[in-house]
C-alpha positions as a Markdown table, in Angstrom:
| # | Residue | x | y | z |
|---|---|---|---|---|
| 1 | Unk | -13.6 | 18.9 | 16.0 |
| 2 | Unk | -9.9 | 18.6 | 16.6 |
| 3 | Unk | -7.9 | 15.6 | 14.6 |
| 4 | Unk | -5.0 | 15.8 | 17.6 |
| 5 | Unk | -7.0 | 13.9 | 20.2 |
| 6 | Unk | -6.2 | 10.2 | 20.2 |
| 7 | Unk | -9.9 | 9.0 | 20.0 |
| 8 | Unk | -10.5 | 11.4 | 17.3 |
| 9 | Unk | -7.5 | 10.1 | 15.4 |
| 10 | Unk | -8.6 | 6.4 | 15.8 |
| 11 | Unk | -11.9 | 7.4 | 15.2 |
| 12 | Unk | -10.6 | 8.9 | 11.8 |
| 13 | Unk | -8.3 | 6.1 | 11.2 |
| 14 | Unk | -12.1 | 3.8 | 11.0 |
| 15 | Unk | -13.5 | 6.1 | 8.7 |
| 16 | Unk | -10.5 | 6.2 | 6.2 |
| 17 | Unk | -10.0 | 2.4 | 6.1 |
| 18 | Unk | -13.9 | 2.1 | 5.5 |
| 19 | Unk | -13.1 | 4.9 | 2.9 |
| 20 | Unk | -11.1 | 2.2 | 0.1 |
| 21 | Unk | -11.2 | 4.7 | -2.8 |
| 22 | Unk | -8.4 | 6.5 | -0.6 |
| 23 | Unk | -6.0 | 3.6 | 0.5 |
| 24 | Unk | -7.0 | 0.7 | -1.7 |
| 25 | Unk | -5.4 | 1.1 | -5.4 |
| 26 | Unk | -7.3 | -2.5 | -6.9 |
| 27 | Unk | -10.6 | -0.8 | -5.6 |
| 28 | Unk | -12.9 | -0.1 | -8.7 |
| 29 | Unk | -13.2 | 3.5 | -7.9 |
| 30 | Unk | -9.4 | 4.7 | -6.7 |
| 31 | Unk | -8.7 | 6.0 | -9.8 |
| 32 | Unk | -11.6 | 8.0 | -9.6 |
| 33 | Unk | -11.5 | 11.5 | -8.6 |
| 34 | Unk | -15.0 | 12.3 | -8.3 |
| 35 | Unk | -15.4 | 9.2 | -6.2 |
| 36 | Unk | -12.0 | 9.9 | -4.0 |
| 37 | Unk | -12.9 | 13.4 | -4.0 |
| 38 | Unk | -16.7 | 12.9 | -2.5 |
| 39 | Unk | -15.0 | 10.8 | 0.1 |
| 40 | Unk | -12.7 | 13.2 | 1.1 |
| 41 | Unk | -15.5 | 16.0 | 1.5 |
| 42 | Unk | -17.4 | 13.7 | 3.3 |
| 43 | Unk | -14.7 | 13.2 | 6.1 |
| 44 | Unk | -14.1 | 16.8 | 5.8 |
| 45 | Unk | -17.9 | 17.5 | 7.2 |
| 46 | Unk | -17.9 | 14.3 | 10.4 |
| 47 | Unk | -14.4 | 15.9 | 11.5 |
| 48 | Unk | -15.0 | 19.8 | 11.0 |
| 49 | Unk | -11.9 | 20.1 | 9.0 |
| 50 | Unk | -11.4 | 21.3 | 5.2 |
| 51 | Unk | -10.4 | 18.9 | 2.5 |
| 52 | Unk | -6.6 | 20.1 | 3.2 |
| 53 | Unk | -6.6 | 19.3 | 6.7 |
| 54 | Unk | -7.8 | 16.0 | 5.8 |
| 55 | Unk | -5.6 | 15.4 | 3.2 |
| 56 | Unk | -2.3 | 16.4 | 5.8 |
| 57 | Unk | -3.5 | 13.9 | 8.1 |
| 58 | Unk | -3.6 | 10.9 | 6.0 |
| 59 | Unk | -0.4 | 12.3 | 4.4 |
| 60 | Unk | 1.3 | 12.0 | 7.7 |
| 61 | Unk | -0.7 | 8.6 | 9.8 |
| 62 | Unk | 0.3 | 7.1 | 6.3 |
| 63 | Unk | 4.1 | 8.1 | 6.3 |
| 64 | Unk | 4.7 | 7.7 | 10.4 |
| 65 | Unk | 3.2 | 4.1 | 9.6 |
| 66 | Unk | 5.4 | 3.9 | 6.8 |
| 67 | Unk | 8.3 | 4.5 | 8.9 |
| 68 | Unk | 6.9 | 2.3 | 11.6 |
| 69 | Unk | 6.7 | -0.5 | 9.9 |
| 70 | Unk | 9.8 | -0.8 | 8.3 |
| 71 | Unk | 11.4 | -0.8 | 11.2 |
| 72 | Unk | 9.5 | -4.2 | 12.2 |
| 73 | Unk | 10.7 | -5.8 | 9.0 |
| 74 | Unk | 14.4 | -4.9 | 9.2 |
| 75 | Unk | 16.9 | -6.5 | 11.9 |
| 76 | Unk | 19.9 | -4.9 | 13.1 |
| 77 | Unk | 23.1 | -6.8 | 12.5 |
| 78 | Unk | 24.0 | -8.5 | 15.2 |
| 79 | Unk | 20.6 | -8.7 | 17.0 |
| 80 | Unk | 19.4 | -12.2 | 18.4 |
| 81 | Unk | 16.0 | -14.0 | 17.0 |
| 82 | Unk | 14.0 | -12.5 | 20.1 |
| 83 | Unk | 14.9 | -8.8 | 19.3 |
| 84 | Unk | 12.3 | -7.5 | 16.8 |
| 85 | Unk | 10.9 | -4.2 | 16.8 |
| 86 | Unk | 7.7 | -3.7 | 18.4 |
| 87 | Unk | 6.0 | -0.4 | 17.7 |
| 88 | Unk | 4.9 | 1.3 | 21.0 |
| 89 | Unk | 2.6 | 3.9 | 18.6 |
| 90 | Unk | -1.0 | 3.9 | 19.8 |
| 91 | Unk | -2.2 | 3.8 | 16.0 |
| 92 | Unk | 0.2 | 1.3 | 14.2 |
| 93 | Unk | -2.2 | -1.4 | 14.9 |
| 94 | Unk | -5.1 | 0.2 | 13.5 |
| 95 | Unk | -3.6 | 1.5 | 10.3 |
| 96 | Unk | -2.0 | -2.4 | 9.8 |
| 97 | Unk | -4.8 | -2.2 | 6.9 |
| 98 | Unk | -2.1 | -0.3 | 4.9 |
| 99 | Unk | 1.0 | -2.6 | 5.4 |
| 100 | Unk | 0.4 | -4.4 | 1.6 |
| 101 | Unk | -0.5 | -0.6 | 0.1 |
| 102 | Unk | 3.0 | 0.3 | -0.7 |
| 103 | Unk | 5.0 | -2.4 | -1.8 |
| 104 | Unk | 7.1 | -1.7 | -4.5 |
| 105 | Unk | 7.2 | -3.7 | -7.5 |
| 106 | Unk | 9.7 | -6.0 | -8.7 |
| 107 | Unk | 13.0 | -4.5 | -9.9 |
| 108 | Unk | 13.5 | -5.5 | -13.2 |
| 109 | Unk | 17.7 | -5.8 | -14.2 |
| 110 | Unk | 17.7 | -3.3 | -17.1 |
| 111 | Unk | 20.8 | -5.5 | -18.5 |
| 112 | Unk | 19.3 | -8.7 | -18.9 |
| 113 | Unk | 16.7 | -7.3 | -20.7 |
| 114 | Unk | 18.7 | -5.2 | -23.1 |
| 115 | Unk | 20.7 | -8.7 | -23.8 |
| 116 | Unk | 17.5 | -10.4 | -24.5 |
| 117 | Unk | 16.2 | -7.5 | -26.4 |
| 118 | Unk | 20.0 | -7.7 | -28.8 |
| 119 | Unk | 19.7 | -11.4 | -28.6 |
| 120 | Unk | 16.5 | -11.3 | -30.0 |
| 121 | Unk | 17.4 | -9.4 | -32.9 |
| 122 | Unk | 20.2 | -11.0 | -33.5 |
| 123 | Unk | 17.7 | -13.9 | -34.1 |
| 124 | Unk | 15.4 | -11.6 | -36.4 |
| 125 | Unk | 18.4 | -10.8 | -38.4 |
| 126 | Unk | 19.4 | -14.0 | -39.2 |
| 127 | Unk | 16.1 | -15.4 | -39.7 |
| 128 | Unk | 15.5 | -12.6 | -42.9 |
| 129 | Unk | 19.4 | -13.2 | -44.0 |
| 130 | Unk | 18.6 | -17.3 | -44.2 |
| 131 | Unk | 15.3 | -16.0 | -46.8 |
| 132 | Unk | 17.5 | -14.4 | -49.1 |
């Protein structure tokens, strides 16, 4: 069976989000690989693809999402309140599942923290100097 067909894709696209040991890093099992590897195989045998073939497709519905969906959260300068992007792409909708998946995590301002970090031992330092 072919993954290029568009039923086959959204059919696919079912299967992987009922798959959460792929997608779902707070699921019990995503960090294991027997468990992420079983479900791979097992999508491998319903589409008549090897585990590569697999793999490349979620590789690439994941990053064209990706792509798709940041351009519905960013605004170009100078464009009114009514102009958002709308994604036009036939599985954006169903792979919506994934839009929390990849946030990134807070920043963190390396200077602050190395401030704090002399501050604190600044405090450390004149804590032992008051013993003596």
């Amino acid at each position: 069976m072919s993954l290029d067909s568009k039923e086959t894709t959204l059919n696919f696209i079912e299967d992987y989000k009922l798959s959460e040991v792929l997608w779902k890093c707070d699921q019990k099992g995503y960090s294991n690989k027997q468990l992420r590897s079983d479900a791979l195989h097992k999508l491998s045998e319903k589409y008549g693809a090897d585990v590569k073939a697999i793999k490349c497709k979620i590789k690439n519905l994941r990053s064209y999402f990706c792509k798709e969906f940041q351009k519905t959260q960013t605004k170009k300068s100078g464009s009114g309140t009514n102009e958002v992007y709308e994604s036009n792409w036939f599985a954006y909708k169903h792979l919506l599942f994934l839009k929390d998946v990849n946030v990134p995590l807070p920043t963190k301002d390396s200077i602050v923290e190395k401030n704090a970090q002399q501050g604190n031992n600044t405090h450390d330092i004149e804590e032992v100097s008051s013993i003596f």
